[in-house]
N, C-alpha and C positions, 0 to 999 in steps of 0.2 A: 252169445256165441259169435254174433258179428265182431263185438268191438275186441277181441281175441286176435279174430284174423288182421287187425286194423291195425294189433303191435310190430307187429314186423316189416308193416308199408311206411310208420312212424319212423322206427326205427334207420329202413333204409334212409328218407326223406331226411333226417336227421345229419345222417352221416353224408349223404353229397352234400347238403348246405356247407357243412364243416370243409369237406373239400372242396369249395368252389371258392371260400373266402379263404382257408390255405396258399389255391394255385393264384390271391389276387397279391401276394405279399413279396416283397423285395428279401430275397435270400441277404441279401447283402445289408440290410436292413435289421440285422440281431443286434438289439440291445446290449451292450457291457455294463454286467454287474461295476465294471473299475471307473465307469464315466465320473468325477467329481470326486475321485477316492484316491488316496497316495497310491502313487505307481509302485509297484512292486520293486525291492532293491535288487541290486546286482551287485558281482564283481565279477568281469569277464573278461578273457586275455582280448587286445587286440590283432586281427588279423595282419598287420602289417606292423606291428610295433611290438618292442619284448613288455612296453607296460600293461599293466590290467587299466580298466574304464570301472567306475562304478557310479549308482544312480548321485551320489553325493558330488562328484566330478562336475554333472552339469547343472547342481542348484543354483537359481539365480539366472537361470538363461532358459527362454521359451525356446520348445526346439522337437523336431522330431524323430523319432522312431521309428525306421522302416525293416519290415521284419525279410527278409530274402534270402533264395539260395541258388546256385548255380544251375540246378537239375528242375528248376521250377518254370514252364513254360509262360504263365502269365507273368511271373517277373522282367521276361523279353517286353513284353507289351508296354508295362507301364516303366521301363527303363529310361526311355526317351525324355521320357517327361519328367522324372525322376534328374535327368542329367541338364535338362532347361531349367528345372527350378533350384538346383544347385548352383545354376551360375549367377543365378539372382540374387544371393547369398543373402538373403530373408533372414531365415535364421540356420542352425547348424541338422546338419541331416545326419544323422548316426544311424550306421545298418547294423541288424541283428542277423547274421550272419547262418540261419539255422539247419539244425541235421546235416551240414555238410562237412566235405571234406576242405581242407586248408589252399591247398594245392588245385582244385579245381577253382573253388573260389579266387583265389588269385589269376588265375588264368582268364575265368569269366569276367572281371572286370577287368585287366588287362586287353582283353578282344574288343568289351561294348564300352568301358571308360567308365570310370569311375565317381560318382558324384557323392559319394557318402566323405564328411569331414573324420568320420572313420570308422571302420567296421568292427563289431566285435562279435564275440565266437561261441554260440552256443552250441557245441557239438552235439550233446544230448539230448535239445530240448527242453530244459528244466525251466531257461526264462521262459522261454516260450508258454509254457503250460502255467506258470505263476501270472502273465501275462491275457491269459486266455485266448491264445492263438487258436483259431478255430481252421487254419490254411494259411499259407502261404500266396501272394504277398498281404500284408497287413500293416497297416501304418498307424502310429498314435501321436498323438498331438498332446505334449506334455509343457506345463506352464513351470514359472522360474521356481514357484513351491514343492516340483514335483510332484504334483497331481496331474492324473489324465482328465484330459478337457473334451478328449474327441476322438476315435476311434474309426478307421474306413477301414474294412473289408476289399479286398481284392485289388486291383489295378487300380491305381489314379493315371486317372486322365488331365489332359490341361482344363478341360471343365471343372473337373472334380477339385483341382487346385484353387481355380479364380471362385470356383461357387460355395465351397464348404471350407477349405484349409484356410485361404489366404484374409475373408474376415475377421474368422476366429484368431488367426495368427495376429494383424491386427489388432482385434479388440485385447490381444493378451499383453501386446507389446503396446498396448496407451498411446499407440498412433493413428 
């Protein structure tokens, strides 16, 4: 009769462990199924040009991927730093331009400046989701083969650039 009453003490004890090592885990720390796997292809119009961009465009060049949108408030945040590291001209910075409208877009970088070598226009979301945008901003670090090599979640910061991007960017580019 005891060890009855002792399943459901089990049980509780069970489930807070699970949630105690849950709330120890970095949100921003989700694994992509795409890390070491060819990047999803594209053809997408560019925001400020009549031609289309596609993933074939940038074979042969390490470069990144930053996923953004005008309506998106942590995009403010790691903008800055977004526009420092553009002038460092590393390698090429292409924004993915998403769920938004043309016209705002345009305006929003017009206001905070520009550092993407150029934007392109998922209005849908379609790369986005072949991509596995799980939010807005997201950034992918793509080698000259076209394989994702690295994937950040959310705001980059100038930490986050010197401590995870700028290695990798390095070891990809053989310098």
């Amino acid at each position: 009769m005891k060890a009855k009453a002792l399943i459901p003490l089990g049980i509780f004890v069970a489930l807070v462990a699970l949630l105690g090592i849950g709330l120890t885990l970095n949100p921003r720390e989700i694994p992509s199924p795409l890390i070491d796997k060819p990047a999803p292809a594209f053809r997408l119009p560019q925001l400020q040009k009549p031609e289309a961009l596609s993933l074939d465009d940038m074979r042969g060049q390490v470069w990144l991927l930053n996923v953004w949108a005008s309506w998106c408030v942590a995009c403010r945040e790691e903008h800055e730093t977004l526009v420092d590291f553009s002038r460092r001209g590393v390698v090429p910075l292409i924004g993915l331009n998403y769920k938004d409208k043309q016209p705002d877009a345009l305006a929003w970088l017009s206001q905070h400046g520009d550092p993407y070598s150029t934007s392109i226009v998922d209005a849908d979301g379609r790369v986005g989701i072949d991509y596995g945008v799980y939010g807005v901003p997201e950034t992918f670090l793509i080698d000259r083969n076209g394989r994702i090599r690295y994937k950040h979640i959310g705001p980059l910061s100038p930490e986050s650039v010197e401590k995870e991007l700028m290695p990798r960017i390095r070891e990809l580019k053989g310098a």
